[in-house]
C-alpha positions in Angstrom: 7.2 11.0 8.6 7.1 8.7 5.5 6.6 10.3 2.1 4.6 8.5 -0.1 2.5 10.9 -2.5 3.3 8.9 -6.0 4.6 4.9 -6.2 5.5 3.9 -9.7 4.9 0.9 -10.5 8.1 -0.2 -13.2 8.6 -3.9 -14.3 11.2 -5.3 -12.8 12.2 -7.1 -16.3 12.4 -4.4 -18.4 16.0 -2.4 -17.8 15.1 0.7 -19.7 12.1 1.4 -17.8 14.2 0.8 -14.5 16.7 3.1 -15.7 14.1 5.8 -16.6 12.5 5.7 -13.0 15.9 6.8 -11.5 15.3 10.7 -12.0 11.3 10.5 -12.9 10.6 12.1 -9.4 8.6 9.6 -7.7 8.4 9.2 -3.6 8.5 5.9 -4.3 9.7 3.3 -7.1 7.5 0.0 -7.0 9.7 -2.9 -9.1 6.8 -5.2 -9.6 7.6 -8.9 -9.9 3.8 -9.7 -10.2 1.2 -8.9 -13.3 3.0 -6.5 -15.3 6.2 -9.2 -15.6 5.3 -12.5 -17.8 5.5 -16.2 -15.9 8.7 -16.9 -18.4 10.6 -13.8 -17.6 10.0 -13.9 -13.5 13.6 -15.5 -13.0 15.0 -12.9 -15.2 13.2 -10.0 -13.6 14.3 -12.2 -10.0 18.1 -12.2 -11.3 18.6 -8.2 -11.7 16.3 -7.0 -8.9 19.7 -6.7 -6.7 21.2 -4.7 -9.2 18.1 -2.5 -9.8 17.8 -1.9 -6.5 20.9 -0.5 -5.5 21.3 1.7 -8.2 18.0 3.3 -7.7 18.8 3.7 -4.1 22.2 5.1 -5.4 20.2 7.8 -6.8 18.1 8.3 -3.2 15.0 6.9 -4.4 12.7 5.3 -2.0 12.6 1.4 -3.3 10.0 -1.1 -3.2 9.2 -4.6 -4.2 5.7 -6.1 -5.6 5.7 -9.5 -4.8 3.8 -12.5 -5.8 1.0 -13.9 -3.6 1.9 -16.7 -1.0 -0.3 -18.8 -2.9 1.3 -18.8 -5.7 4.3 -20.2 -4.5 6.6 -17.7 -6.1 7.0 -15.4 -3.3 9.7 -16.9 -1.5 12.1 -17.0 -4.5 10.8 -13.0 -4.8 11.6 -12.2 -1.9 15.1 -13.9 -1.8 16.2 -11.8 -4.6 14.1 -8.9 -2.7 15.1 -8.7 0.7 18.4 -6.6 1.6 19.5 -3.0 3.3 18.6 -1.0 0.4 15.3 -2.3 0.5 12.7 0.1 1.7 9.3 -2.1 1.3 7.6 -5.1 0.2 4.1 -4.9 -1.3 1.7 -7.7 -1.1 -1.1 -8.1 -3.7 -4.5 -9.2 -2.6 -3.8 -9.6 0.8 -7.5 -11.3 1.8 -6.6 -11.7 5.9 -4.5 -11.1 8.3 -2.9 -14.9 7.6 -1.7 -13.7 4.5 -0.2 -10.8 5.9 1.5 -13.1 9.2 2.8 -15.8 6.1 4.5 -12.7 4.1 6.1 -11.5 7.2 7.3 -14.8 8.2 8.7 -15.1 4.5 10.6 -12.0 5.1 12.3 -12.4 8.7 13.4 -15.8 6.9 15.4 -13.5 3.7 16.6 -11.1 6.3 18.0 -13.9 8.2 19.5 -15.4 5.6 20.8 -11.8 4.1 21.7 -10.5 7.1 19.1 -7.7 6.8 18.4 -6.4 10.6 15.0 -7.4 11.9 11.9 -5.1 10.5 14.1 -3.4 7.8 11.7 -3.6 4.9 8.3 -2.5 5.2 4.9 -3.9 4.5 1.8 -2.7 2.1 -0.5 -4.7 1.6 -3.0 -4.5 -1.5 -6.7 -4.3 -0.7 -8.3 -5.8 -4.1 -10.6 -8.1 -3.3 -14.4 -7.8 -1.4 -13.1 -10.1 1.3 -9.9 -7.6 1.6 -12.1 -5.1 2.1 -14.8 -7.1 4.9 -11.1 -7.7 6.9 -9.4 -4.8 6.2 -8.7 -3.7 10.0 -7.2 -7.5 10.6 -4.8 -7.0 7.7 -3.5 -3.8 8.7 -3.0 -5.1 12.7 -1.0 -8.5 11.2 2.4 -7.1 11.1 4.1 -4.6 13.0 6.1 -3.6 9.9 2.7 -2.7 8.0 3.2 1.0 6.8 -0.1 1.1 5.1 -2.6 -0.2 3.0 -2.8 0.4 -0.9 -6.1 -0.1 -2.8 -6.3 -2.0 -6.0 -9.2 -0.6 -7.6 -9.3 -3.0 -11.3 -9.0 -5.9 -9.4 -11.6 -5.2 -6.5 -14.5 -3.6 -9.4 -13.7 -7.0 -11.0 -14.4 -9.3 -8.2 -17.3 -7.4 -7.9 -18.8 -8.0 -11.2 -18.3 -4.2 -12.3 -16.6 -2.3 -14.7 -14.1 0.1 -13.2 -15.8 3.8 -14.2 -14.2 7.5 -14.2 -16.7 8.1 -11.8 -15.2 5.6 -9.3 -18.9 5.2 -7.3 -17.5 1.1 -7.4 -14.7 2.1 -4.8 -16.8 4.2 -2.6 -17.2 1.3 0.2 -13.3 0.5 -0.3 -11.7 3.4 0.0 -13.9 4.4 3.2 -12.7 1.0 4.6 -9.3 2.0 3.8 -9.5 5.2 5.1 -11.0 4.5 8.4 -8.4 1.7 9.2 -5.5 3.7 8.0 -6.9 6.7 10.4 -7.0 4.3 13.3 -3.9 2.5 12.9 -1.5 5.5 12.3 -0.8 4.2 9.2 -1.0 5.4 5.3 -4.0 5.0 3.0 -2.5 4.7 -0.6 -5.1 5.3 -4.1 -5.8 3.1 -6.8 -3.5 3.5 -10.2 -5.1 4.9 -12.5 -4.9 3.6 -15.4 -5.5 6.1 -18.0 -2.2 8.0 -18.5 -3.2 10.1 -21.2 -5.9 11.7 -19.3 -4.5 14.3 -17.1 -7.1 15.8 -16.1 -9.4 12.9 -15.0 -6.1 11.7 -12.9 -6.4 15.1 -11.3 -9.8 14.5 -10.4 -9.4 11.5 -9.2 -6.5 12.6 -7.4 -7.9 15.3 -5.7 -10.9 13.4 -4.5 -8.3 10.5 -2.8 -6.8 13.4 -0.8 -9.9 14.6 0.2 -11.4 11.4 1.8 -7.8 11.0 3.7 -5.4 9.2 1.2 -1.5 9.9 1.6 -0.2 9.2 -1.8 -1.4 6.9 -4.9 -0.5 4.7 -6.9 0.8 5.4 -10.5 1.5 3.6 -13.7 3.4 6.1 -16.2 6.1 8.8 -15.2 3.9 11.4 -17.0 1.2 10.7 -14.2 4.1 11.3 -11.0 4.3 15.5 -11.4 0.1 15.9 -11.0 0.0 13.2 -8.0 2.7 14.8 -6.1 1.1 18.3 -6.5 -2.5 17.1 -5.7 -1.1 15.1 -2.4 1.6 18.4 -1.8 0.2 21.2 0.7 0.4 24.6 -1.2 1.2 27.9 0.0 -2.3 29.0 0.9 -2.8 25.9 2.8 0.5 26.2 5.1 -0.3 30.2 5.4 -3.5 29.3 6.7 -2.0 26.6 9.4 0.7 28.6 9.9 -1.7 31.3 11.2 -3.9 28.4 13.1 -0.8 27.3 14.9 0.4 30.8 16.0 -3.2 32.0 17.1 -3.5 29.2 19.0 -0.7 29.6 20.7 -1.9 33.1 21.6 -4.8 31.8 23.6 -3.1 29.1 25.3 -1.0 31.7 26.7 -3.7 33.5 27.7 -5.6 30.6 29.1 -7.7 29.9 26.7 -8.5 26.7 24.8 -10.0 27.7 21.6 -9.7 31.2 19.7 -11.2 32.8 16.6 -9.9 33.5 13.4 -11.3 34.7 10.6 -14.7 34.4 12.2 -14.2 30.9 12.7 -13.7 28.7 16.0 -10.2 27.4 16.3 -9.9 24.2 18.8 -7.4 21.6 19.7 -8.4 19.1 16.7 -8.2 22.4 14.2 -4.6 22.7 15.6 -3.5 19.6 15.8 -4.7 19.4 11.8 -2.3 22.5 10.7 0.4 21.5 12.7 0.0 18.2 10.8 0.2 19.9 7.5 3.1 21.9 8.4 5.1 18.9 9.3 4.1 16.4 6.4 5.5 20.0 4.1 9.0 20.1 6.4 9.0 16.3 5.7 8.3 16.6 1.9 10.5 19.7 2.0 13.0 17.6 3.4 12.7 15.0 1.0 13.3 17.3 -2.0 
């Protein structure tokens, strides 16, 4: 079970952030190659990725790779100085079909030809941040058998909108349903929107909190400081997993005694109640596991 409650995003150009992301305590470190490095300084971002990439999976840190769009005709020289065994994942930016998605992964069986990489190694996110991501959001997600999930980009999709991006977040109601939905059906992981605010804890806790809530795994962050509230938002605590702990074994109770549903509580426990607690305790064993 994949882990993925906080992603940093860290320019892949700048060595002192990279070094800092090491033991900031992120599932995930993103080393973006795409709007948080310059157009002069791609090469140079390119030219210690390899470098940046082992020593962060020295460290056991998840590692993954924000690449430029196909279109921009940078992705292949990304991905080149990407793709290798220590790589965990590749992220796409506004991925608009599922020909986007199909031209990425052909991109990437290409590098881990070339590296000798074994077939399917890195994995796939892409970015919903666009209204036409979000109209074909179920055809990105089914492009690639390597897709691991689908990550929301909420600046960019309020701005192809026409709208300004608000605390409120009403502008990303229709998206992150989308997301949601397709991620539910798919088996794979819905991913929140950065936000963008770092100084404002609790409005990143809100926000946070509301993600989990409507189904998202893990978000998106842009500061170190923001990594400790995401993890505990998107991290089962111990009144949840006494709870399903207590689901599980009750249920078990009736089973054994022929039954398909029991109360507790003086509520109705079912299969789909069941099935939700032995969820939680697993995705705690993983995190527990991960720790």
């Amino acid at each position: 079970m994949l882990v993925m409650r906080s992603l940093l995003f860290v320019p892949a150009n700048r060595a002192n952030m990279v070094a800092r992301a090491h033991s900031a305590g992120a599932d995930v470190v993103v080393l973006d190659l795409e709007d948080s490095v310059p157009a002069a300084e791609k090469e140079a971002a390119r030219s210690g990725l390899a470098d940046a990439i082992a020593s962060l999976k020295a460290a056991g840190q998840s590692v993954h790779v924000r690449v430029n769009q196909v279109e921009s005709g940078l992705a292949r020289d990304d991905l080149a100085a990407a793709v290798c065994d220590a790589l965990d994942g590749i992220v796409l930016p506004k991925a608009q079909s599922g020909r986007d998605v199909r031209q990425i992964d052909v991109l990437i069986r290409e590098q881990e030809t070339r590296n000798g990489v074994r077939p399917g190694t890195p994995l796939l996110i892409p970015q919903i941040e666009t209204a036409k991501g979000v109209l074909r959001c179920e055809e990105i997600a089914t492009a690639s058998t390597r897709i691991a999930g689908l990550g929301l980009g909420g600046y960019d999709y309020a701005a192809d909108l026409g709208v300004a991006r608000t605390a409120a977040g009403r502008e990303l109601d229709l998206a992150r349903g989308t997301i949601v939905q397709v991620c539910a059906a798919y088996g794979i992981q819905a991913l929140d929107t950065p936000y963008a605010d770092f100084g404002d804890g609790p409005g990143l806790v809100t926000e946070t909190e509301l993600a989990r809530s409507l189904g998202f795994k893990g978000k998106y962050v842009i500061h170190p400081d923001q990594i400790g509230p995401v993890n505990r938002v998107f991290e089962p605590d111990e009144a949840e997993l006494g709870q399903a702990r207590r689901v599980v074994e009750a249920f078990a109770a009736a089973l054994a005694a022929g039954h398909a549903s029991v109360q507790l509580d003086g509520s109705m426990i079912d299969p789909p109640i069941e099935r939700r607690a032995r969820e939680l305790l697993a995705y705690a064993a993983a995190i527990a596991g991960r720790s």
